[in-house]
N, C-alpha and C positions, 0 to 999 in steps of 0.2 A: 160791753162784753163783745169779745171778737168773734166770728164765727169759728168755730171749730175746721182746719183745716183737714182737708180728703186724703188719704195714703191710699197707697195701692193696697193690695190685696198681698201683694208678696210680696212689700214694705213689714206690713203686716205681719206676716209668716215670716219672717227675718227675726223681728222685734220680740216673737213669741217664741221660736225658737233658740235665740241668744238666751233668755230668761230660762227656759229650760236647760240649756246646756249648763250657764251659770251655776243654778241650783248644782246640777250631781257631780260638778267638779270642784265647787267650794263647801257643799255642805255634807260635813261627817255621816250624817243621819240616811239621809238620800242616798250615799254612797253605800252603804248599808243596806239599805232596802233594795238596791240594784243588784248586791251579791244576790241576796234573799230570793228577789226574782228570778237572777239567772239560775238559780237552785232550782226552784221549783218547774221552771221552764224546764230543765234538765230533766231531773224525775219525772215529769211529764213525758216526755219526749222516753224514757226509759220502762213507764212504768203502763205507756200508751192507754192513757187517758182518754176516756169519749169527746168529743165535738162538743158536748154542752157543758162537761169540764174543761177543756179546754176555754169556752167561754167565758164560765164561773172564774178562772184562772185571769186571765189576761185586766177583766174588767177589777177583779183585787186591786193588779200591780198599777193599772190604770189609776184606781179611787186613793192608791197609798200614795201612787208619786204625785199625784192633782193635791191633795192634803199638804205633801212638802211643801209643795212650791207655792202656795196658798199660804203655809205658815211660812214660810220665807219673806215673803212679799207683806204680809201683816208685820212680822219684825222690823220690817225695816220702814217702813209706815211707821212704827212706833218709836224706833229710835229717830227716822226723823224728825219725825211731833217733838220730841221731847229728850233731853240729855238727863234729868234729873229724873229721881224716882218719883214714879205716882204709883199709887195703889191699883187705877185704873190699866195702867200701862203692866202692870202684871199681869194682871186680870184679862185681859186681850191676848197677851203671850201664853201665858198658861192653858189658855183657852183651846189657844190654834194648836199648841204642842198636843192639849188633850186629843184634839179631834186626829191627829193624826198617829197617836200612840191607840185612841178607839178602834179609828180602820186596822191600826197594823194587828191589833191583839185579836179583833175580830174574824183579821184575813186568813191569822195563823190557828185558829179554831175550823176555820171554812176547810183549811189546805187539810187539817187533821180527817177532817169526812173523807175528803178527797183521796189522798195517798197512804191514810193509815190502814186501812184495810189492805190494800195490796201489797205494803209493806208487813203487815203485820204475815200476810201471807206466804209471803217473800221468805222474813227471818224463822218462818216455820220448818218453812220447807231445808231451809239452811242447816238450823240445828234440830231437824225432824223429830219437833214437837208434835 
């Protein structure tokens, strides 16, 4: 076994980066979540959000796109293991989609704490309920 060759640092940062851009430029779902995000960035930014929502905030959009690109990178693991169905090979896919369908349903429960009340406040004031 060969030893493992040394990259830079910002070979490195190159290689990780290409893999993230890859993801939200070929994959429908990521591209999705990035509107989502820039939503919520926006309403944030509208609805002036504290510093530790803002926190709560960023680290969602973080855990939803690290889940993508984690389930991207397992798909493609699995179709290149294998062209033919295996029951396993579902089971891994299903898997990684769940965890990333958990964070995203979780994150949009989180953003509800977050922005429902001052929207709710918002549409009171509007049609002064």
């Amino acid at each position: 076994m060969q030893p493992k060759r040394k990259i830079s640092f910002i070979k490195s940062l190159q290689h990780a980066l290409r893999g993230v851009f890859f993801v939200l430029t070929t994959e429908r779902n990521a591209q999705i979540e990035g509107v989502v995000a820039s939503f919520a960035i926006l309403l944030g930014i509208l609805l002036r959000i504290s510093a530790v929502e803002w926190a709560v905030v960023f680290t969602l959009i973080a855990l939803v796109i690290a889940l993508e690109i984690a389930n991207t990178a397992l798909e493609a693991v699995v179709d290149l293991a294998t062209s033919e169905y295996h029951p396993l090979a579902r089971v891994a896919k299903d898997s990684a989609a769940g965890a990333v369908l958990w964070g995203a349903a979780c994150s949009v429960i989180v953003g509800l704490f977050i922005f429902g009340p001052r929207l709710w406040r918002l549409v009171s004031l509007v049609l002064h309920l």
